[in-house]
VOGU-3710 file (C-alpha; in Angstrom, 3 decimals, decimal comma):
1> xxxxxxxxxx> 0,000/0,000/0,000  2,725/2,250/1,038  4,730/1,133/-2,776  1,368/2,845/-4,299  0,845/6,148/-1,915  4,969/7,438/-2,210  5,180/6,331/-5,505  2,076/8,962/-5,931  3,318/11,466/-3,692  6,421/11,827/-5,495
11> xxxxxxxxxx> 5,041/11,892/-8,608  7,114/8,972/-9,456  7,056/5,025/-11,074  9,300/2,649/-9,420  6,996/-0,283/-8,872  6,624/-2,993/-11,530  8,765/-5,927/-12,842  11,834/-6,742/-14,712  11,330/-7,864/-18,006  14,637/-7,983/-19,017
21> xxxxxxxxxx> 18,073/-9,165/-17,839  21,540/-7,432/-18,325  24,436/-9,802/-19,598  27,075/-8,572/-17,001  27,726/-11,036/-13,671  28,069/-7,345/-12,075  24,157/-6,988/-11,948  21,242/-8,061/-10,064  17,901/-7,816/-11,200  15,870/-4,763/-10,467
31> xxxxxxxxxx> 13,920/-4,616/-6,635  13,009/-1,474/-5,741  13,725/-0,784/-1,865  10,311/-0,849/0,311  9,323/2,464/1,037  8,908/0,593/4,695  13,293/0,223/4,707  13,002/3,883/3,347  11,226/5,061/6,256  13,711/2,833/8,459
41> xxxxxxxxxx> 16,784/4,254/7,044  15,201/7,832/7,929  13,975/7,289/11,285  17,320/5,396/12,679  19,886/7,086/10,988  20,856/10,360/11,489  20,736/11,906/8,081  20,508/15,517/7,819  20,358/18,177/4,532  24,115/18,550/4,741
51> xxxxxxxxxx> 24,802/15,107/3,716  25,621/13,495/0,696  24,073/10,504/-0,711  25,216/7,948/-3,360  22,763/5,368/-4,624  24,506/2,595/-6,195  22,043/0,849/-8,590  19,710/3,469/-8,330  17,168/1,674/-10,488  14,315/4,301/-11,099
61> xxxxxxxxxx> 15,777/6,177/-8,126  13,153/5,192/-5,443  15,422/6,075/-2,225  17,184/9,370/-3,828  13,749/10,825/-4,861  12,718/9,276/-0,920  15,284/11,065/0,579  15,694/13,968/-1,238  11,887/14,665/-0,626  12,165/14,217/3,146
71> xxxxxxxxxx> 15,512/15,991/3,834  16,440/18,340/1,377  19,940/16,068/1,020  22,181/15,944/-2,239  21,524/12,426/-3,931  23,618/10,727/-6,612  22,395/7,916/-8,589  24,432/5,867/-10,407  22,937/3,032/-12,499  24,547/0,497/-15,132
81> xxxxxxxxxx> 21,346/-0,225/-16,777  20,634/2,164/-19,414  16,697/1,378/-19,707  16,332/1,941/-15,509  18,716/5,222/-15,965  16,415/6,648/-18,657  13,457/5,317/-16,245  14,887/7,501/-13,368  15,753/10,800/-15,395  11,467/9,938/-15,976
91> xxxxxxxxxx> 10,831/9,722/-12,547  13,240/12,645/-12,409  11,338/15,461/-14,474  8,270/14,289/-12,793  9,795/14,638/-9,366  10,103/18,434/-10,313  7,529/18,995/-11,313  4,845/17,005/-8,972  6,507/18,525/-5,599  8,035/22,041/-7,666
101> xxxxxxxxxx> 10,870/21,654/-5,346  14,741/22,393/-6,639  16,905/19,898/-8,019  20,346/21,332/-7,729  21,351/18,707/-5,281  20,049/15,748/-7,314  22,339/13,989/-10,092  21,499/11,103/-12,220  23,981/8,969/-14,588  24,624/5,923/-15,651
111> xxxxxxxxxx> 28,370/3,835/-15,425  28,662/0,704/-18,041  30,665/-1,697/-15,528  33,128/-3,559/-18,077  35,969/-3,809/-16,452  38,253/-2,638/-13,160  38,648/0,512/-15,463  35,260/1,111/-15,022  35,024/0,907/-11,154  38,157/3,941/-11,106
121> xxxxxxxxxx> 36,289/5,744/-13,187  33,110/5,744/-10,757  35,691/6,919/-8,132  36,966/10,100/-9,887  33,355/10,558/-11,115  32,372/10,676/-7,611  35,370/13,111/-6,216  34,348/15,271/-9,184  30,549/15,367/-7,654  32,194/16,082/-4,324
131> xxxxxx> 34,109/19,046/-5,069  31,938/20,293/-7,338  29,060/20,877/-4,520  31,555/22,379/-2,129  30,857/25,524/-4,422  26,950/25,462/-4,840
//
């Protein structure tokens, strides 16, 4: 029930199945976190708007848009599969404009893992990120 009433208050889609199945050994299929862990995660852990947030796997983006909604927090997502990327930069647009709030502290994109290559690549993507909002 609560999948349904976030999903709405957001003004995003993360619920639904995985049709399809990436090649790489590097990926597990697609299970959006319950909204039930969400509210967990918020109520245990002491997250606050200054931190920083980097979602893995984002999928559709379920616990950035979550978070993001509830604290104000910067959220990175970072997904490898290019059809639940373009399904979060979805979710994304309607995020803005369903609660009008402001998305400079919310980055989607998605990192092809191929190799070891890959992985270091993630790693200066993600010290870019970081030094880049010391100056918003």
């Amino acid at each position: 029930m609560k999948e349904l009433f976030f999903d709405k208050l957001l003004g995003i889609k993360t619920r639904g199945e995985q049709l399809s199945f990436n090649q790489s050994y590097h990926y597990h299929r697609y299970e959006p976190t319950p909204y039930d862990a969400l509210e967990y995660l918020v109520d245990h852990y002491e997250l606050k708007s200054s931190d920083r947030i980097i979602d893995f796997g984002c999928g559709k983006g379920r616990l950035n848009f979550f978070i993001h909604y509830l604290l104000n927090a910067t959220v990175i997502g970072i997904e490898m599969n290019e059809i639940f990327y373009q399904e979060a930069l979805k979710n994304h647009y309607q995020y803005i404009k369903k609660t009008k709030k402001a998305m400079r502290t919310f980055i989607f994109t998605v990192v092809l893992l191929k190799s070891t290559k890959s992985i270091l690549l993630i790693i200066d993507f993600i010290f870019l990120i970081r030094f880049r909002f010391r100056f918003l």
